[in-house]
C-alpha positions as CSV (number, residue, x, y, z in Angstrom):
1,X,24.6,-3.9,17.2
2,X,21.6,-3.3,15.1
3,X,23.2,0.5,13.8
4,X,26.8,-1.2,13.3
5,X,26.0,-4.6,12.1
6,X,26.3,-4.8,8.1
7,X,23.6,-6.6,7.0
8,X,23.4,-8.2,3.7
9,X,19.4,-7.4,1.4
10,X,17.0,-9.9,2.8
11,X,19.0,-11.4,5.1
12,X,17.4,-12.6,8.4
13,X,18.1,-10.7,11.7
14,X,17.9,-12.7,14.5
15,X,19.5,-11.6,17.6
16,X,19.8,-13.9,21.1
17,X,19.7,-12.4,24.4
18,X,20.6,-14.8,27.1
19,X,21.4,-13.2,30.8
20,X,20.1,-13.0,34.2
21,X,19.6,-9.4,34.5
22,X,17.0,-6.8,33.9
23,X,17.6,-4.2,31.6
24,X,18.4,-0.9,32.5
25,X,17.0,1.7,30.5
26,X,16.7,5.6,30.6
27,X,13.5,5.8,31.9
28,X,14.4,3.6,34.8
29,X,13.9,6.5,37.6
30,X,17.2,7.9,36.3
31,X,18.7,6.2,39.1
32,X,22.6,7.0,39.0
33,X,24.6,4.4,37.4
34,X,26.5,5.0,34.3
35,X,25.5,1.7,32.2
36,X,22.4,3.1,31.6
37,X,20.6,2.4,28.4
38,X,19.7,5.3,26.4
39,X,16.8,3.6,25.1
40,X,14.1,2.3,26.4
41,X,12.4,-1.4,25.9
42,X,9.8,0.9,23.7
43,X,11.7,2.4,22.0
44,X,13.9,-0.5,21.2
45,X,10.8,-2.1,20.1
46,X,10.2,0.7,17.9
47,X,13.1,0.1,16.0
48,X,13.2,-3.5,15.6
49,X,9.3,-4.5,15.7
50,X,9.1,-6.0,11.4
51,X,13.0,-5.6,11.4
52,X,14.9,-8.0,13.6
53,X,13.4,-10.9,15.7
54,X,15.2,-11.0,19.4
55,X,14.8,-14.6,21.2
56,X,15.7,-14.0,25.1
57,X,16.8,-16.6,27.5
58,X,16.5,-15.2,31.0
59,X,14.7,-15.3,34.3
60,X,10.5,-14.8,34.3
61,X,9.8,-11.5,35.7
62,X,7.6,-11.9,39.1
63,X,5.2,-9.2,40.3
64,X,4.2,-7.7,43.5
65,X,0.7,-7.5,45.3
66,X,0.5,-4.1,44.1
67,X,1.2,-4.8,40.1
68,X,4.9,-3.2,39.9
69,X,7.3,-5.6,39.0
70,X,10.1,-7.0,41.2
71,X,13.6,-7.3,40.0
72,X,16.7,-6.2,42.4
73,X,17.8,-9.7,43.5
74,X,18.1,-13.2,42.1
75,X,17.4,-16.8,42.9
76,X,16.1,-20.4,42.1
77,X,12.7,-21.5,42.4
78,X,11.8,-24.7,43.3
79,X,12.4,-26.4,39.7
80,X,15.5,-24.6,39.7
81,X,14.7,-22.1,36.8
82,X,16.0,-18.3,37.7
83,X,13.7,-15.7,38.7
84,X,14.2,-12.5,39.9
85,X,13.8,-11.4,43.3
86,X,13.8,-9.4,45.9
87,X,13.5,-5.3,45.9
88,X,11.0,-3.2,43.8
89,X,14.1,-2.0,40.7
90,X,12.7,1.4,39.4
91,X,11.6,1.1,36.0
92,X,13.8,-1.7,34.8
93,X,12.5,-3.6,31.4
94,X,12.2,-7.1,31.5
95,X,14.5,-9.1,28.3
96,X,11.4,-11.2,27.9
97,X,9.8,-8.4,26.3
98,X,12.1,-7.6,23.7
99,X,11.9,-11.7,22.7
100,X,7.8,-11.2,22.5
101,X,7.6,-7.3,21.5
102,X,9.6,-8.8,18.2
103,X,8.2,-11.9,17.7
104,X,10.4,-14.2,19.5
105,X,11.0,-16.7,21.7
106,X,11.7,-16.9,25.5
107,X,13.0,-19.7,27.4
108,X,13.2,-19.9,30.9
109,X,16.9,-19.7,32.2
110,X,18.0,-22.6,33.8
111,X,18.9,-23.3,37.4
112,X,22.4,-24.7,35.8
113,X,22.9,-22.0,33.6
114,X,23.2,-24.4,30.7
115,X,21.4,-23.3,28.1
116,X,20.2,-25.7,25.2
117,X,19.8,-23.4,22.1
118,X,18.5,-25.7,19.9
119,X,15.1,-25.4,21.8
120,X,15.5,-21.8,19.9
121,X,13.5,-21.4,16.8
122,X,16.8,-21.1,14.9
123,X,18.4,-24.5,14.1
124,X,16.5,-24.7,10.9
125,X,18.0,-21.0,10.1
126,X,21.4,-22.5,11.2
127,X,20.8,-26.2,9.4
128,X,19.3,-25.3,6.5
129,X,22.0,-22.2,5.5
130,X,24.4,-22.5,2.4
131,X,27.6,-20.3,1.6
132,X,27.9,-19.5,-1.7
133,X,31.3,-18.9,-3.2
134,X,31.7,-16.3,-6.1
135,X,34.4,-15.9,-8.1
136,X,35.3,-13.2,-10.5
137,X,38.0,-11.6,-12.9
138,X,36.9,-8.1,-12.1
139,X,36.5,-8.3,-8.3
140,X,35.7,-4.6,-8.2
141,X,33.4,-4.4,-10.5
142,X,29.3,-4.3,-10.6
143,X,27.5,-7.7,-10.7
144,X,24.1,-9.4,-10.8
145,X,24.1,-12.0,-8.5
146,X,21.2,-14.9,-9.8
147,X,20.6,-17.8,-7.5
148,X,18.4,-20.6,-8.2
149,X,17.9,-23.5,-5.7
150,X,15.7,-26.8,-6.8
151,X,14.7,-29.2,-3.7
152,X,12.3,-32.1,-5.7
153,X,9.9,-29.9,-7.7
154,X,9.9,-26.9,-5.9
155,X,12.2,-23.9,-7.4
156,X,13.4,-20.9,-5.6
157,X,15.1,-18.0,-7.2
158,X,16.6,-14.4,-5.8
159,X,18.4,-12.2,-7.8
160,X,20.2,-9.5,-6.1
161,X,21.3,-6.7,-9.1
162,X,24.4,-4.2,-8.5
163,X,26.8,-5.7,-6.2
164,X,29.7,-4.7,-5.5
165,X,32.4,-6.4,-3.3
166,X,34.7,-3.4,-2.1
């Protein structure tokens, strides 16, 4: 997503990773299955760290006596929030990583698998977005693009130079 996504100048990425699975990466003790990740949780850190902020939604990671974490299985705890389980998984990264390696969010996943998303910092991203129509005569050609938004007596401004639209 993050190579093949078009994203627009100063726009905010914000990706949501909601699942109840561990992710497999390519240093997991090259265990054979062909989903592997090519990447690893570092690496996909790397990348996105001051780039993209990922918010996860999944199952706390428990750890063993000895300090290596437990994945394999699944099931409930006692407040009926997920949690991983079971048999020592290799290498496996943990989604709540990516949400704090980036500076976002995790939520416990729910028992009910109903997740609430506006307990997500993004409904004021969401609420407080506009679409702004352009119209032109020379759809193809270059344009300066000058926006300027008053809320009581506070002004904001961007002005985005050389756009095109093809």
């Amino acid at each position: 997503a993050w190579k093949h996504f078009s994203w627009r100048d100063g726009a905010q990425r914000i990706f949501i990773l909601i699942t109840d699975a561990p992710v497999d990466q390519v240093d997991d003790d090259n265990y054979e299955y062909e989903h592997v990740c090519p990447f690893t949780i570092d690496m996909l850190l790397d990348t996105l760290r001051g780039e993209a902020v990922i918010h996860a939604v999944c199952p706390d990671k428990k750890v063993s006596p000895d300090g290596d974490t437990i994945y394999m299985g699944y099931d409930w705890d006692d407040d009926g929030a997920a949690d991983f389980w079971d048999v020592i998984y290799g290498g496996a990264g943990h989604p709540k990583d990516l949400a704090t390696g980036t500076g976002g969010r995790w939520m416990q996943l729910p028992g009910s698998g109903e997740v609430d998303l506006t307990e997500l910092p993004i409904a004021t991203t969401i609420t407080q977005s506009w679409v702004i129509d352009f119209e032109t005569s020379d759809p193809y050609g270059v344009h300066d693009v000058w926006i300027q938004i008053y809320i009581g007596e506070h002004k904001g401004e961007v002005i985005w130079r050389d756009v095109t639209y093809h």
